[in-house]
Backbone as ProteinMPNN parsed JSONL, in Angstrom:
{"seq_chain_A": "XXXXXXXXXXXXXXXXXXXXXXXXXXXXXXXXXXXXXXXXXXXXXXXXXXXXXXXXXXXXXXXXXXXXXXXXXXXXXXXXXXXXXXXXXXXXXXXXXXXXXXXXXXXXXXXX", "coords_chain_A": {"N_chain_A": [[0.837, -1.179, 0.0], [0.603, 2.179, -0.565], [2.098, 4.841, 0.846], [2.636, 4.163, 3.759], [0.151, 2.8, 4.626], [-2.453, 1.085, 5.947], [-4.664, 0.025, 4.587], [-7.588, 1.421, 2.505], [-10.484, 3.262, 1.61], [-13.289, 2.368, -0.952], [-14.891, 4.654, -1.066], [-16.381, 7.036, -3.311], [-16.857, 9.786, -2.951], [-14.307, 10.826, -1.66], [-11.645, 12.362, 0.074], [-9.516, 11.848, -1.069], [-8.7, 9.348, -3.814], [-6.947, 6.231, -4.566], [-6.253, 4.9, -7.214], [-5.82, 1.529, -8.838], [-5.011, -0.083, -11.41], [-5.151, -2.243, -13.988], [-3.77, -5.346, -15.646], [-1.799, -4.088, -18.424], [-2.883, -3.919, -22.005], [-1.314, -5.223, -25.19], [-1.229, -2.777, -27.154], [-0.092, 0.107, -28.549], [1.322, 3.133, -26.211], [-0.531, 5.277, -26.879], [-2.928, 3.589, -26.96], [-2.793, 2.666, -24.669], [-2.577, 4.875, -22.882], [-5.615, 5.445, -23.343], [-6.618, 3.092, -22.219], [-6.371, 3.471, -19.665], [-7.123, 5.824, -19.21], [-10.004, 5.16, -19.1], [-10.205, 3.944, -17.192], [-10.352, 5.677, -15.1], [-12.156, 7.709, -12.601], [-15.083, 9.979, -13.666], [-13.135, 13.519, -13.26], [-15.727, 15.207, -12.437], [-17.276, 13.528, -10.513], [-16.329, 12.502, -8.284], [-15.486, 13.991, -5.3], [-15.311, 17.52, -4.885], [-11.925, 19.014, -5.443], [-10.753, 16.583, -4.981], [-7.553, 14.402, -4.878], [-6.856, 12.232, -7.07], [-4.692, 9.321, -6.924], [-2.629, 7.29, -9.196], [-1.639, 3.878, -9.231], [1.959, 2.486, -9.729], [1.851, -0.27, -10.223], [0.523, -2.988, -11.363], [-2.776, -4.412, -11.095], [-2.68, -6.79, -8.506], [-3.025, -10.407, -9.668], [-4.416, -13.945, -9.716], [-3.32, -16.518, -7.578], [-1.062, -16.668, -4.573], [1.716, -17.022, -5.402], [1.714, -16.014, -7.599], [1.267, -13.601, -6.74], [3.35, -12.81, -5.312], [5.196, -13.214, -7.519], [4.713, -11.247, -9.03], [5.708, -8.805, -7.155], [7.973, -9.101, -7.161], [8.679, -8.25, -9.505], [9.135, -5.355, -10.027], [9.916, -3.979, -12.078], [8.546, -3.512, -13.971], [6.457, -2.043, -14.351], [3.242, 0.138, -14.843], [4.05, 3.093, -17.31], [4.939, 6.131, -16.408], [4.576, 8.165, -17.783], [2.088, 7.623, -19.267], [0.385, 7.079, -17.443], [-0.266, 10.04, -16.692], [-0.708, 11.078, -18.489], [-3.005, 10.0, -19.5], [-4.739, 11.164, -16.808], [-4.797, 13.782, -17.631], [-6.261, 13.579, -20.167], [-8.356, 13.031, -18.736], [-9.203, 15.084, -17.623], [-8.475, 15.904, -15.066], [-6.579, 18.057, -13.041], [-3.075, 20.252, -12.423], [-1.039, 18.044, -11.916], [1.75, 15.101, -10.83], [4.274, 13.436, -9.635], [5.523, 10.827, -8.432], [8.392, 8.93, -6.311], [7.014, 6.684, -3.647], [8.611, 6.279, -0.823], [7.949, 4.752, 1.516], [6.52, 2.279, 1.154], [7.478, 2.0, -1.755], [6.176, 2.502, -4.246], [5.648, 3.687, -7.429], [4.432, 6.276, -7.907], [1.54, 8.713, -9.431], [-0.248, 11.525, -9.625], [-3.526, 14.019, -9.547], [-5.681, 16.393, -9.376], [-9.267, 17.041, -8.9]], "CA_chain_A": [[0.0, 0.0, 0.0], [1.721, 3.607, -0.389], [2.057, 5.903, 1.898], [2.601, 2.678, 4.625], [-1.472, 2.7, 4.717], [-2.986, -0.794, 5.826], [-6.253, 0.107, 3.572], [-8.384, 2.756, 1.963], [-11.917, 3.32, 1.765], [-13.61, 2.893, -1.918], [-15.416, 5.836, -1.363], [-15.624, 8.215, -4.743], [-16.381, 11.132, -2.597], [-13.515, 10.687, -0.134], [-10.866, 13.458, -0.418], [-8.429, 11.392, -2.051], [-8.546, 8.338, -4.104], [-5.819, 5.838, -5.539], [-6.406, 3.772, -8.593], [-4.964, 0.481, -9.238], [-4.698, -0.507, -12.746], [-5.273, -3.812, -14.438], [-2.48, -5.6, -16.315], [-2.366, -3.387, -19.906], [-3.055, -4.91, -23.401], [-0.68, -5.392, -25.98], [-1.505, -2.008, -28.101], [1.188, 1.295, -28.018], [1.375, 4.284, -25.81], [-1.952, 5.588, -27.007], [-3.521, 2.407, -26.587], [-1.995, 2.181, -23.052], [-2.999, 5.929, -22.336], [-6.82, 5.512, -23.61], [-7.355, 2.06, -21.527], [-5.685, 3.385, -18.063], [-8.091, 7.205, -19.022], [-11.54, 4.717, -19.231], [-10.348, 3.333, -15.754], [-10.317, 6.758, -13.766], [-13.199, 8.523, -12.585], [-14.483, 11.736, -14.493], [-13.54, 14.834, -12.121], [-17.214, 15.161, -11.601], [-17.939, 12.279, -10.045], [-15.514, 12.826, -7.195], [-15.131, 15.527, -4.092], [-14.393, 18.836, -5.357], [-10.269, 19.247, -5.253], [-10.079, 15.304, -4.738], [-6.826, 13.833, -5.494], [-6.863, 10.755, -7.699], [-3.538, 8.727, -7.189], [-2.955, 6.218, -9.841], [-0.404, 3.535, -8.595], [2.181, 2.227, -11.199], [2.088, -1.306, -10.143], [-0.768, -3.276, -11.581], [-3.413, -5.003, -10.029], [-2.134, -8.555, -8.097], [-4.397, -11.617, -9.975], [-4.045, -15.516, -9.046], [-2.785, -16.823, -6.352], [0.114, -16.326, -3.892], [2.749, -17.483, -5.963], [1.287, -15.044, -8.436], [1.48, -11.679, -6.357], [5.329, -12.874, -5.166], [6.054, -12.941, -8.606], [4.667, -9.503, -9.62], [6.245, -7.971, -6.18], [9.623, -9.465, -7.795], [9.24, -7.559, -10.868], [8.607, -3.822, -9.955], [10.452, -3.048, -13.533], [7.161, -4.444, -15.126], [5.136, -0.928, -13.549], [3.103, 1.56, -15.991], [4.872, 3.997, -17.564], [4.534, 7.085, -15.692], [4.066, 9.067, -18.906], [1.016, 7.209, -19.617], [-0.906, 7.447, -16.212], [-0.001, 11.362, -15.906], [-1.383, 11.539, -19.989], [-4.413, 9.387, -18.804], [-5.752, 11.884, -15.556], [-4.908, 15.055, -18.222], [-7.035, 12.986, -20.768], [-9.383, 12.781, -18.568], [-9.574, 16.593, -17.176], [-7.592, 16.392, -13.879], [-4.834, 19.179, -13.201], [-2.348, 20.186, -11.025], [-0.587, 16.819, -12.602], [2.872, 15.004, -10.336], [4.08, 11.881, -10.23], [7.17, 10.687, -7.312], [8.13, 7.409, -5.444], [6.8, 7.256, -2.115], [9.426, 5.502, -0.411], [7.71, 4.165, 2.411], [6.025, 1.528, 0.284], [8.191, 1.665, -2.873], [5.674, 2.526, -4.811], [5.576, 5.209, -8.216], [3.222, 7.327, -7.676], [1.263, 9.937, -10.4], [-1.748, 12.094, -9.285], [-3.712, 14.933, -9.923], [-6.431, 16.76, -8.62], [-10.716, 16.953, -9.811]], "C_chain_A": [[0.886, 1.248, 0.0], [1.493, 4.099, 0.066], [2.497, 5.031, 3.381], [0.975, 2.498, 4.679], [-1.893, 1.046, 4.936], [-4.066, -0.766, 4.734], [-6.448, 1.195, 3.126], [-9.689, 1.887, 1.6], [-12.022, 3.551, -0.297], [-14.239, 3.736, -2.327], [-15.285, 6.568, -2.225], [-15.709, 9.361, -3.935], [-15.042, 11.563, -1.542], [-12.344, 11.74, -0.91], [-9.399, 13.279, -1.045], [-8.494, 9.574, -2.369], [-7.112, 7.556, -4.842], [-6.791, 4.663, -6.459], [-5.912, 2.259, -8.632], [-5.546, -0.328, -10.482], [-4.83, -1.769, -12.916], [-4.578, -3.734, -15.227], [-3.003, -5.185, -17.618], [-2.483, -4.536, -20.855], [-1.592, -4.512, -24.116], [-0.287, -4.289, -26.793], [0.059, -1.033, -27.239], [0.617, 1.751, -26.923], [-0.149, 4.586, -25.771], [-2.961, 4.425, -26.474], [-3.626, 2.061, -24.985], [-2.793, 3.784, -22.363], [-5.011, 5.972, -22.273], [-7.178, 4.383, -22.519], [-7.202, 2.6, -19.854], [-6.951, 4.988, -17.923], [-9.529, 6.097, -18.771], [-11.243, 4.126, -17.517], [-10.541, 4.318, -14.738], [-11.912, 7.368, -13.855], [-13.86, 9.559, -13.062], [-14.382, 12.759, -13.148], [-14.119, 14.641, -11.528], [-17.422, 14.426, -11.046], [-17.19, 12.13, -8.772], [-15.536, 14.361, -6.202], [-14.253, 16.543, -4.836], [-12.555, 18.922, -5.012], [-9.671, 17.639, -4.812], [-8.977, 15.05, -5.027], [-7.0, 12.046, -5.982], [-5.187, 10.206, -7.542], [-3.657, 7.366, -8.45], [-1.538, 5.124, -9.773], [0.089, 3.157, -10.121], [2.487, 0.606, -11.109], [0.419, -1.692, -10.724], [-1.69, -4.622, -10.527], [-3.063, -6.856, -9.291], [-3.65, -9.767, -9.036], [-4.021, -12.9, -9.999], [-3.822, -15.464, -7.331], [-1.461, -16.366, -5.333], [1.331, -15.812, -4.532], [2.68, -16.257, -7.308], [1.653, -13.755, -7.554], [2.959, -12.102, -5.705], [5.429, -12.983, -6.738], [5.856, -11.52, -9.025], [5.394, -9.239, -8.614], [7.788, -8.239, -6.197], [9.713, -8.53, -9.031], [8.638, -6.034, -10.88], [9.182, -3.04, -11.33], [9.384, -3.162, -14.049], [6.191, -3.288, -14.627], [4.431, -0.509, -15.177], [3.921, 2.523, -15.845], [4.266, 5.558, -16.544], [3.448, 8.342, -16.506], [2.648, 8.925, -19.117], [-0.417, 7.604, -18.546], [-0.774, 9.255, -16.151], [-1.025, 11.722, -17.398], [-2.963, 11.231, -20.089], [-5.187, 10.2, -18.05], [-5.794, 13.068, -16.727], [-5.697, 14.878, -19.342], [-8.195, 13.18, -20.662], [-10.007, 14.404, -17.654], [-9.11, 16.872, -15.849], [-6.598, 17.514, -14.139], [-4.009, 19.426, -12.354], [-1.575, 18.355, -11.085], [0.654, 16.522, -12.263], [3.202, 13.718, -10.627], [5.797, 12.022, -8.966], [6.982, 9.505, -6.872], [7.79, 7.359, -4.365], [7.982, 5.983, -1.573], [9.595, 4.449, 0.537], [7.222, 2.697, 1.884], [7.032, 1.012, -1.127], [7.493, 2.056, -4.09], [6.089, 3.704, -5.968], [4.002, 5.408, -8.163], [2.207, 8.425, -8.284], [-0.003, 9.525, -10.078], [-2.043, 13.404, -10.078], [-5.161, 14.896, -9.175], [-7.954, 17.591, -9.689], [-10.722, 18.31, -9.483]], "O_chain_A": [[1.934, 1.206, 0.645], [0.267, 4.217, 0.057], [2.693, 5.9, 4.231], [0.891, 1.295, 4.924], [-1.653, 0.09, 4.198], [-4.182, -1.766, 4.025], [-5.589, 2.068, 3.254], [-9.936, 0.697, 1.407], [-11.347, 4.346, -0.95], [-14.41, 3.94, -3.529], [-14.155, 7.049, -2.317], [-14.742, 10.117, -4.03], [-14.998, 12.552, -0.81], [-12.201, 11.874, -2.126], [-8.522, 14.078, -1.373], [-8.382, 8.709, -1.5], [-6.337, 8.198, -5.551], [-7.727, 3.901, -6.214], [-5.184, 2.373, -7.646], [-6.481, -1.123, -10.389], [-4.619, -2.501, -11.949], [-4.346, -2.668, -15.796], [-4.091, -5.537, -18.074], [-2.268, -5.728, -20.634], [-0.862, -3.632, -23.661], [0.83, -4.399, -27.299], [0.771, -1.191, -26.248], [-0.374, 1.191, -26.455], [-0.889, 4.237, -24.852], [-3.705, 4.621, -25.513], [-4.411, 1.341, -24.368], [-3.532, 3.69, -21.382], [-5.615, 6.452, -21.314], [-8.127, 4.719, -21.81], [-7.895, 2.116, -18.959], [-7.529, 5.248, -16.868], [-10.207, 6.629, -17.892], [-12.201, 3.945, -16.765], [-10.859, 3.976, -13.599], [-12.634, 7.458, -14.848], [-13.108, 10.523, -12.919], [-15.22, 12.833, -12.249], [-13.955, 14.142, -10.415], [-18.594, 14.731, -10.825], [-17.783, 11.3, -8.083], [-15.598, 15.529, -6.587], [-13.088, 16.513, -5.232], [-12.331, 18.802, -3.808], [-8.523, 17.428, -4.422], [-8.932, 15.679, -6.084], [-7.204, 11.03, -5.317], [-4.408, 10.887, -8.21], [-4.639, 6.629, -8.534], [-0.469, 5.528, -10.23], [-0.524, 3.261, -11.184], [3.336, 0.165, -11.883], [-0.58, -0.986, -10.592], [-1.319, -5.385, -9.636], [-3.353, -7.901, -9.874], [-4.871, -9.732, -8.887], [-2.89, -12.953, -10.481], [-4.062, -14.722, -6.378], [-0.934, -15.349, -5.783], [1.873, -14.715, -4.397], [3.697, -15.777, -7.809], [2.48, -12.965, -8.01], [3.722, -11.141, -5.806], [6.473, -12.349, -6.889], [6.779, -10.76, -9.319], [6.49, -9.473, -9.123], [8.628, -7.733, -5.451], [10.795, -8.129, -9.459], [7.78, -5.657, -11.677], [8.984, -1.857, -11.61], [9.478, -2.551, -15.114], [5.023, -3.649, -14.488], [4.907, -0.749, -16.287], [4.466, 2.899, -14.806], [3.108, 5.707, -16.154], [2.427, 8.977, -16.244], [1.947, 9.936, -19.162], [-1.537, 8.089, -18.704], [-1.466, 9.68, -15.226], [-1.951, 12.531, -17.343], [-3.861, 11.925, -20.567], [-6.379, 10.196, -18.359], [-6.953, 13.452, -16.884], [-6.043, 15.963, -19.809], [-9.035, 13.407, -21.533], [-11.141, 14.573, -17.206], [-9.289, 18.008, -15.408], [-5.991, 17.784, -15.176], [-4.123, 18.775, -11.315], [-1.748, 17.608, -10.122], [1.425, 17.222, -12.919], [2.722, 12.99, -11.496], [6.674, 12.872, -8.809], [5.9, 8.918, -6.882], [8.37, 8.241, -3.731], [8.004, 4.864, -2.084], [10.501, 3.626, 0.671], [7.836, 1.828, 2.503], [7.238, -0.167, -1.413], [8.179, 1.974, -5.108], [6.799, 4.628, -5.571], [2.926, 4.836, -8.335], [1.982, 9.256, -7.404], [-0.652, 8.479, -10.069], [-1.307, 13.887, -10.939], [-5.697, 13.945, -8.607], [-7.877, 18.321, -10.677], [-11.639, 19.035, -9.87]]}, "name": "protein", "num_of_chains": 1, "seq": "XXXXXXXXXXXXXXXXXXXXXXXXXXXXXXXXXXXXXXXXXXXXXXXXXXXXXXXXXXXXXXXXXXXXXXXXXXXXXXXXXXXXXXXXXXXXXXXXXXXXXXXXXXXXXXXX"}
């Protein structure tokens, strides 16, 4: 979890959400930027000045043996470019992106 956080609430109005991504398709850049924009919320639909985080690890799927292998391959993230092109896609602003260190995680947000 980033930030050290044990959880988060799926609340859309909550005053800051994170994302977590499902493993991309095959297609470019664009392809990669359009599927990761249909996954975020619009603005509207969120607490005025929300922040959306969108992590750059994708979502764990199988079993055990499955999320130890993704948590072995943190080179395998989204591109940063893509999630930051994705929230500005989708009408967020105020647009960052850093590692949180506590976690390990990359990190790119922006704010509804």
């Amino acid at each position: 979890m980033p930030f050290g956080l044990a959880s988060w609430s799926d609340d859309p109005k909550a005053p800051a959400l994170a994302v977590e991504l499902a493993p991309p398709g095959d297609g470019g850049f664009l392809d990669l930027t359009t599927q990761i924009a249909s996954t975020l919320p619009a603005p509207e639909t969120v607490a005025p000045g929300a922040m959306v985080i969108v992590l750059g690890e994708t979502a764990s799927s199988g079993g055990l043996v499955a999320r130890l292998l993704q948590s072995l391959r943190r080179d395998e993230s989204i591109p940063r470019a893509a999630r930051a092109s994705a929230l500005l896609a989708r009408g967020y602003t105020r647009i960052g992106a850093a590692r949180d260190e506590a976690s390990a995680h990359d990190l790119v947000w922006g704010f509804a």
